[in-house]
DRENPA-3360 file (N, C-alpha, C; in nm, 2 decimals, always signed):
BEGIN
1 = XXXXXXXX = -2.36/+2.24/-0.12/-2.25/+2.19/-0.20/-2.15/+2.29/-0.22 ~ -2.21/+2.42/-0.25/-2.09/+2.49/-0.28/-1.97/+2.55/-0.18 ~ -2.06/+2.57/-0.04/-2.02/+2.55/+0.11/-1.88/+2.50/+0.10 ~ -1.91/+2.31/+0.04/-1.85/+2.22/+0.09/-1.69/+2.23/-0.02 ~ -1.70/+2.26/-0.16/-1.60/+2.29/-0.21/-1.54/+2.43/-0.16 ~ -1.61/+2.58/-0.11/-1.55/+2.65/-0.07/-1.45/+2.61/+0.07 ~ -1.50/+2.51/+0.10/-1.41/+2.49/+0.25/-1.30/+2.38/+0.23 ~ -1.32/+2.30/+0.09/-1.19/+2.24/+0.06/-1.09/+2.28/+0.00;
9 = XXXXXXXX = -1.15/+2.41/-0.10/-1.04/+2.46/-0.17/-0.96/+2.58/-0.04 ~ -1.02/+2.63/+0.08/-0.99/+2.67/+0.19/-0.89/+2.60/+0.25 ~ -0.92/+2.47/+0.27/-0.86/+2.40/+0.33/-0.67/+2.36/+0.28 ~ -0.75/+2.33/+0.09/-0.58/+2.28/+0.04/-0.50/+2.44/+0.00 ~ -0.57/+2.57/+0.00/-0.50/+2.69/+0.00/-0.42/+2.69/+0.15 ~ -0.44/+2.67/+0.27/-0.40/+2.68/+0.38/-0.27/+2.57/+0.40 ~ -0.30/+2.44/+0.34/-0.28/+2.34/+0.35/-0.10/+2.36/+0.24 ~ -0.12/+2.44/+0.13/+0.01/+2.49/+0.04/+0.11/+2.61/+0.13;
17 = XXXXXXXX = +0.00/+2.69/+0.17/+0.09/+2.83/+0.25/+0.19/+2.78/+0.35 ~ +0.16/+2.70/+0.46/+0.22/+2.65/+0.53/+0.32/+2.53/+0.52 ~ +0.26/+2.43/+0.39/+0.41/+2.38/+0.35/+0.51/+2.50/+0.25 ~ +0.50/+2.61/+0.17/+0.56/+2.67/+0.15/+0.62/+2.76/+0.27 ~ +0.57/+2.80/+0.32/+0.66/+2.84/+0.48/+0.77/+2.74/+0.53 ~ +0.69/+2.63/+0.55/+0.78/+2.53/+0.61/+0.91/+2.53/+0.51 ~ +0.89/+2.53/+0.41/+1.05/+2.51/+0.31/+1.10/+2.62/+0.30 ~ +1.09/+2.74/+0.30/+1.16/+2.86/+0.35/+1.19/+2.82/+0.48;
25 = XXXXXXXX = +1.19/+2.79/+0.56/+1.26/+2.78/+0.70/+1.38/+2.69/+0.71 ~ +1.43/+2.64/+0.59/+1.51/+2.51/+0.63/+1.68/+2.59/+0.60 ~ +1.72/+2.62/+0.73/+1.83/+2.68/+0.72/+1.95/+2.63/+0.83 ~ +2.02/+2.61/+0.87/+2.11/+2.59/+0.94/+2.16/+2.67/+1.08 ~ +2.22/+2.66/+1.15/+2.28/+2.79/+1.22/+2.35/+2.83/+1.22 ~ +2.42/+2.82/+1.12/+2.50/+2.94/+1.00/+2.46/+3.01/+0.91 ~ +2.31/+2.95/+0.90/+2.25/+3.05/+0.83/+2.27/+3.02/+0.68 ~ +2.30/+2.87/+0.64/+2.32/+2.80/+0.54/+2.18/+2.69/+0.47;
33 = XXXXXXXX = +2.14/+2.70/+0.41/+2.03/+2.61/+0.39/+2.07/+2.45/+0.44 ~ +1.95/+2.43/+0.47/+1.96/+2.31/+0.54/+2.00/+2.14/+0.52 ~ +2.03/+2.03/+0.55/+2.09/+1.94/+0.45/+1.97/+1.89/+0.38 ~ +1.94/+1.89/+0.28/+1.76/+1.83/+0.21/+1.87/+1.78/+0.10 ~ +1.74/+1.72/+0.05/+1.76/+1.63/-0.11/+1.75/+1.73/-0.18 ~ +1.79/+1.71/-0.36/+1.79/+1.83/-0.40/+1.66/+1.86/-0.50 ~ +1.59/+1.97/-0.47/+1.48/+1.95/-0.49/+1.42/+1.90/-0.66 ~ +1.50/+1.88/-0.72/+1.45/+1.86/-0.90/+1.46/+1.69/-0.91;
41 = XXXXXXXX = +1.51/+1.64/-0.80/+1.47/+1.48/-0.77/+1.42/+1.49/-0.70 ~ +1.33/+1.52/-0.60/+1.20/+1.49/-0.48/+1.11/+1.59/-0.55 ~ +1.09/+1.60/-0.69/+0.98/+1.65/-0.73/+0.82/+1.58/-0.75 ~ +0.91/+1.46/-0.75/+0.75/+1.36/-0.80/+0.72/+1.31/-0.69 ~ +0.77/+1.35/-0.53/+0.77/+1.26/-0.43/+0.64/+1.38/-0.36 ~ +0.54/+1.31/-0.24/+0.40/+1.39/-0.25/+0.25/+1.38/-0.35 ~ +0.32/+1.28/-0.45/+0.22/+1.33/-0.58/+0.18/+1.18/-0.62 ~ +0.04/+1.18/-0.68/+0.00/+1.06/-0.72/+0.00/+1.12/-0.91;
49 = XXXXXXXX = +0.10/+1.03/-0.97/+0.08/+1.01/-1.11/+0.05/+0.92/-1.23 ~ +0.01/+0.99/-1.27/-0.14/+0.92/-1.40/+0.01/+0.86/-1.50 ~ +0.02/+0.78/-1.56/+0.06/+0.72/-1.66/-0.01/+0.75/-1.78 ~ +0.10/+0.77/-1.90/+0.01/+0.82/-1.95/+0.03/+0.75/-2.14 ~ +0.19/+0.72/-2.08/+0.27/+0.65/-2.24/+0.37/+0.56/-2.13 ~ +0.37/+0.43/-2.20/+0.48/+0.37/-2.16/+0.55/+0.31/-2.26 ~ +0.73/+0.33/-2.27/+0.80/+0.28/-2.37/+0.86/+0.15/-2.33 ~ +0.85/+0.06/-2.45/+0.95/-0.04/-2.38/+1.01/-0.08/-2.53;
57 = XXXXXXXX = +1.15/-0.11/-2.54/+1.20/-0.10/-2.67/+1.21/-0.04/-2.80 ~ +1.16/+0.13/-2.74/+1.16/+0.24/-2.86/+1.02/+0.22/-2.93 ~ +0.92/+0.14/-2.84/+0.77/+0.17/-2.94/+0.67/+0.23/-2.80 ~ +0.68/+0.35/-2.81/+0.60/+0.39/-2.71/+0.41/+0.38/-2.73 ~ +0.38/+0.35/-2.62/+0.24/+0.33/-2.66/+0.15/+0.43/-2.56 ~ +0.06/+0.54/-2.58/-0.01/+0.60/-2.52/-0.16/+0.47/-2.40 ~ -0.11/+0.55/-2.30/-0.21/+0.44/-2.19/-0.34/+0.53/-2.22 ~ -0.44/+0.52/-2.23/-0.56/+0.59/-2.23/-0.62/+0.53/-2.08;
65 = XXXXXXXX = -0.68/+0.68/-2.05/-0.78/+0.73/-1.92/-0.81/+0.60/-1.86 ~ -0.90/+0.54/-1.95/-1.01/+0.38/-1.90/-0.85/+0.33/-1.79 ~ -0.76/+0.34/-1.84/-0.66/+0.24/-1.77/-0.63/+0.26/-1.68 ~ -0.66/+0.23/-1.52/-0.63/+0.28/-1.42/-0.49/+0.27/-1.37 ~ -0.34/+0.31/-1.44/-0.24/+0.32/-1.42/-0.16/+0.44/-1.36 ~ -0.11/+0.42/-1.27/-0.04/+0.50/-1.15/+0.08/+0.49/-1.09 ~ +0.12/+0.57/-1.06/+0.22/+0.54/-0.95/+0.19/+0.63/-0.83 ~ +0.24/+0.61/-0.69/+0.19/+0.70/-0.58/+0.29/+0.72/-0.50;
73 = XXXXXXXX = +0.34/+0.83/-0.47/+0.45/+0.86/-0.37/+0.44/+0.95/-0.23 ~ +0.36/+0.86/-0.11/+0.29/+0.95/-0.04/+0.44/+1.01/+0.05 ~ +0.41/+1.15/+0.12/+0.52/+1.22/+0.22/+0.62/+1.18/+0.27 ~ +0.53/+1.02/+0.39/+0.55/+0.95/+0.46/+0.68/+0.86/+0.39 ~ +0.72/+0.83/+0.23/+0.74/+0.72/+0.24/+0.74/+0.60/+0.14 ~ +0.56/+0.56/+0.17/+0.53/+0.49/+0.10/+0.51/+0.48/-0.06 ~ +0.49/+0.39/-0.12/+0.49/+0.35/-0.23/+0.39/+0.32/-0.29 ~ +0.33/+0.34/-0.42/+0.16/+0.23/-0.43/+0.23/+0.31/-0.61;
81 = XXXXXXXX = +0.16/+0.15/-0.65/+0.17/+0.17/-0.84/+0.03/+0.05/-0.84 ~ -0.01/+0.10/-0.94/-0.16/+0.04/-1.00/-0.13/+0.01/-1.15 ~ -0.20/-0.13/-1.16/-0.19/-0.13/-1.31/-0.33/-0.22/-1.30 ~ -0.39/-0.26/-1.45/-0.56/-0.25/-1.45/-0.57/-0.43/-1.40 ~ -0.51/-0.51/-1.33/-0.47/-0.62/-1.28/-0.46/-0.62/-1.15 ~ -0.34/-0.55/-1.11/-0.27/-0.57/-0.95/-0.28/-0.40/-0.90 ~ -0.24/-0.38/-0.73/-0.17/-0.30/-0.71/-0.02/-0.32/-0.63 ~ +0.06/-0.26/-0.66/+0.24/-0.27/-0.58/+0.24/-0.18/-0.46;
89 = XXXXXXXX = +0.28/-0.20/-0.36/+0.29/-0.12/-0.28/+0.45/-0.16/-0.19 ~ +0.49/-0.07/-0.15/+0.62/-0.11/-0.07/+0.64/+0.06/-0.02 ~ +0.78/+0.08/+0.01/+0.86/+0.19/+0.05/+0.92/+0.23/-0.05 ~ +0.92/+0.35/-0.06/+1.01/+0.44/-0.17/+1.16/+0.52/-0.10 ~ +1.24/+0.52/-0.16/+1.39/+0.59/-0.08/+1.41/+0.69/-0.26 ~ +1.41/+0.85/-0.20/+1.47/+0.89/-0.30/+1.63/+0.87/-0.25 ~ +1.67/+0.87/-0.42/+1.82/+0.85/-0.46/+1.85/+1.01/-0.52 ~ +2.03/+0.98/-0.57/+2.08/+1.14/-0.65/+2.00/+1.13/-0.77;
97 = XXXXXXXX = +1.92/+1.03/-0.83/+1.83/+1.05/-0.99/+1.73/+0.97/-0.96 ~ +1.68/+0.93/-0.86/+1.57/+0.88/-0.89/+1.51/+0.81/-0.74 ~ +1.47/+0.68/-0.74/+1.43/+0.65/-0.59/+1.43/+0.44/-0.64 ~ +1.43/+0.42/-0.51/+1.44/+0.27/-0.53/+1.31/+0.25/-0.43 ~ +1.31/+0.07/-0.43/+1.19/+0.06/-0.35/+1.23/-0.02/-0.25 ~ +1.15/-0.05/-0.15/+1.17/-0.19/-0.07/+1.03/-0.23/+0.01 ~ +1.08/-0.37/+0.04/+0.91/-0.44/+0.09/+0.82/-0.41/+0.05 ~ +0.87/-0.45/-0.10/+0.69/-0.46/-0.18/+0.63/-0.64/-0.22;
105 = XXXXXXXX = +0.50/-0.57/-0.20/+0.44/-0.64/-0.20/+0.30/-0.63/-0.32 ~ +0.21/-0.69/-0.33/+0.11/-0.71/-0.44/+0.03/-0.79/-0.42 ~ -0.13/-0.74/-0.49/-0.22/-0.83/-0.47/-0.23/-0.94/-0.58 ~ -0.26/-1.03/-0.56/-0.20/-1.17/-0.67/-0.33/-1.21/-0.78 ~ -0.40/-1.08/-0.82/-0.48/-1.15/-0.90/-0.42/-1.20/-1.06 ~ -0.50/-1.30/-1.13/-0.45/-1.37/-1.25/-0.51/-1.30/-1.36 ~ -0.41/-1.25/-1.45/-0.48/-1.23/-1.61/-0.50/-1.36/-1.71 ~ -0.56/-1.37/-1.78/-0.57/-1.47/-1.87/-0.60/-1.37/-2.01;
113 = XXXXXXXX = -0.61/-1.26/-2.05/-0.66/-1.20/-2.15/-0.57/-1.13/-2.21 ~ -0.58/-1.08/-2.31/-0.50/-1.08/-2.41/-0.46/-0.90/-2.45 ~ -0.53/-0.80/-2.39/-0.51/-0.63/-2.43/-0.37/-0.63/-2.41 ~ -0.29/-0.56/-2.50/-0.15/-0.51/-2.52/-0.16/-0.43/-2.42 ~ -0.23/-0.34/-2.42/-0.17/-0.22/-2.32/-0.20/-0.26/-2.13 ~ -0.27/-0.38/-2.15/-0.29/-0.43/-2.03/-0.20/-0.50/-1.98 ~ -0.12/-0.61/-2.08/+0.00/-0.68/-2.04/+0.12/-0.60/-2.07 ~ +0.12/-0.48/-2.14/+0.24/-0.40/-2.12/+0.27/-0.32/-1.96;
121 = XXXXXXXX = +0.14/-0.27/-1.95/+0.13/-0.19/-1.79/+0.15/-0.30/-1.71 ~ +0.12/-0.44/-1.71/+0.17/-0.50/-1.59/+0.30/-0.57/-1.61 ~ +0.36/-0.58/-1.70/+0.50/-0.59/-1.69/+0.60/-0.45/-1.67 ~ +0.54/-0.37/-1.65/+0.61/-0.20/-1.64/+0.62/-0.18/-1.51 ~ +0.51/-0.21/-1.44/+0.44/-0.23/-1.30/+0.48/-0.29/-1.22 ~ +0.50/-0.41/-1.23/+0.59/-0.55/-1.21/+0.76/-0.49/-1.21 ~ +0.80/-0.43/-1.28/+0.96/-0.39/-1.29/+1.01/-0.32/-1.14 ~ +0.87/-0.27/-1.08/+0.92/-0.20/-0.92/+0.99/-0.30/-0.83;
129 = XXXXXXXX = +1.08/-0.39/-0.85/+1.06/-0.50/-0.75/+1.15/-0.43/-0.63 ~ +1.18/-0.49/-0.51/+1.26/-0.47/-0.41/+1.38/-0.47/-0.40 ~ +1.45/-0.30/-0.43/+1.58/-0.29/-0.44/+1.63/-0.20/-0.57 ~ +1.55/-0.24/-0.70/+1.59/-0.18/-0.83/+1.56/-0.05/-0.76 ~ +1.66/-0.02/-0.87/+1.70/+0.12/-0.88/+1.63/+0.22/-1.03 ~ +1.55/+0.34/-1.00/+1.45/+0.37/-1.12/+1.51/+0.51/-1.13 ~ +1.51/+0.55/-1.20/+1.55/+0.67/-1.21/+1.45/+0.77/-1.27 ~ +1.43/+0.89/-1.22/+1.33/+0.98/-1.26/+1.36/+1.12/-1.29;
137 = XXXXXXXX = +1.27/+1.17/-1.36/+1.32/+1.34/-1.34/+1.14/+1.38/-1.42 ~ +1.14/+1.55/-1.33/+1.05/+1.59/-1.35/+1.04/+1.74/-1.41 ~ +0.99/+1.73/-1.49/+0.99/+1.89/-1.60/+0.81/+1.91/-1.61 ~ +0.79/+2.02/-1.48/+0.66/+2.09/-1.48/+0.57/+1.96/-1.44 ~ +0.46/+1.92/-1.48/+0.42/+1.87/-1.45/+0.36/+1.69/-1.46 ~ +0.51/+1.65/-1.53/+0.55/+1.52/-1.56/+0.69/+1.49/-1.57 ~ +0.62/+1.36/-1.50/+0.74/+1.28/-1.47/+0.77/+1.15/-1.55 ~ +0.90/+1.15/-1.57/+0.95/+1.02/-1.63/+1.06/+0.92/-1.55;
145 = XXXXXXXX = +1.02/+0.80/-1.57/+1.07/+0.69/-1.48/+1.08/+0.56/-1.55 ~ +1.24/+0.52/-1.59/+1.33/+0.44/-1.66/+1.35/+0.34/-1.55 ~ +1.29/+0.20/-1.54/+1.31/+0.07/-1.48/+1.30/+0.00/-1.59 ~ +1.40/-0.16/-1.59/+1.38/-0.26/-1.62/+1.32/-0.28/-1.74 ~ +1.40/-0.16/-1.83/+1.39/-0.15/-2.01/+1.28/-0.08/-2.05 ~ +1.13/-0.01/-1.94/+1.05/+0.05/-1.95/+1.07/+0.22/-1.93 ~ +1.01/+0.29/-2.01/+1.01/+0.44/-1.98/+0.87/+0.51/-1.94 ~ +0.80/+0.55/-1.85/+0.68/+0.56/-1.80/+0.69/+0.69/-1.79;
153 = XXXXXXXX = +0.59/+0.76/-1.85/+0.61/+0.86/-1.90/+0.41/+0.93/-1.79 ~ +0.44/+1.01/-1.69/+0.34/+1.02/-1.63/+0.29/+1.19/-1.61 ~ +0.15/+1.21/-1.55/+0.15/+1.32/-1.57/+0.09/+1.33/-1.43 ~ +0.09/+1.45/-1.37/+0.09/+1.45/-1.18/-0.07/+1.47/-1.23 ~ -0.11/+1.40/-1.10/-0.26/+1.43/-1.12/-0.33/+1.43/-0.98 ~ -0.25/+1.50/-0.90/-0.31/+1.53/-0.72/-0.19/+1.54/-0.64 ~ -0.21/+1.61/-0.53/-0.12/+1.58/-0.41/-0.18/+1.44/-0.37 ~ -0.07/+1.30/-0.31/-0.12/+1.24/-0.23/-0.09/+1.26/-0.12;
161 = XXXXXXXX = -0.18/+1.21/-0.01/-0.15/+1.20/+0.12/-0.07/+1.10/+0.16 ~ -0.10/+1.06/+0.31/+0.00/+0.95/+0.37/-0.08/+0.85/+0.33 ~ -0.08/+0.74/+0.32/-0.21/+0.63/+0.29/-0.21/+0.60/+0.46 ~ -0.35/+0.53/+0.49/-0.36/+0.49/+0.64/-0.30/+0.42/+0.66 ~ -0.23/+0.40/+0.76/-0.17/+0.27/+0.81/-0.24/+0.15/+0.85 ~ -0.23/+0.04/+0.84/-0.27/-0.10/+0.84/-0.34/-0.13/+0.95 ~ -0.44/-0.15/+0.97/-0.49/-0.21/+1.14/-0.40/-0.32/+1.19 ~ -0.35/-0.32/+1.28/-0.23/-0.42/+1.35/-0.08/-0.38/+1.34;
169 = X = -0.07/-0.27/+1.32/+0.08/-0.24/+1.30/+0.15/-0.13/+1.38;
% end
């Protein structure tokens, strides 16, 4: 066992050096940094974040752990938000404050019950639709993200990867 964590934490140290190399290299041939987004908006992009408070009309409500609420912004692209109901998935585009989405999509299960913080997180969740415009910013190691009268107040909790692509596509 200990083997197996020494060769993962091997792995994601190796796995940091060389994307930090890689962004030292981004220079022009003038010797001008290169045309990139600017980095204090592609901060939350790479990273799966835990939700952790969501406001909606100036009453903020703290999401506790049990709640499996998320958002996901893999390298590639992709999109994925979870709330303890559905998950959203589509394409993410960062913007100059934030990122929009497109071709999302969701699994269709039915609530019938009654937890506040359950039907608050899926109307927060639900606010991703195709096209709105969210705005975000990230100070250390949370991020906040203003859609559709909601403020989602998250805290990074991993690098994510690419998600697999679909069989058939």
């Amino acid at each position: 066992m200990n083997r197996c964590v020494a060769n993962l934490a091997m792995s994601i140290a190796g796995t940091l050096l060389v994307s930090l190399a890689a962004a030292g290299c981004g220079t022009t041939m003038a010797g001008g940094p290169a045309n990139t987004a600017p980095p204090a908006q592609t901060g939350f992009a790479g990273y799966k974040w835990q939700v952790v408070a969501i406001d909606r009309g100036g009453k903020e409500t703290p999401i506790p752990a049990r709640y499996p609420v998320y958002l996901q912004f893999a390298p590639d692209g992709q999109f994925g938000a979870n709330e303890p109901v559905n998950y959203h998935f589509g394409k993410y585009r960062v913007t100059a404050d934030g990122f929009t989405i497109s071709g999302v999509g969701t699994t269709l299960a039915a609530y019938a019950g009654h937890d506040p913080v359950v039907v608050l997180a899926e109307g927060a969740i639900t606010s991703f639709d195709s096209q709105v415009r969210a705005t975000a910013g990230v100070t250390g190691n949370r991020l906040t993200v203003s859609i559709g009268g909601y403020t989602l107040t998250c805290q990074r909790d991993g690098v994510q990867a690419d998600f697999p692509t679909p069989k058939g596509t």
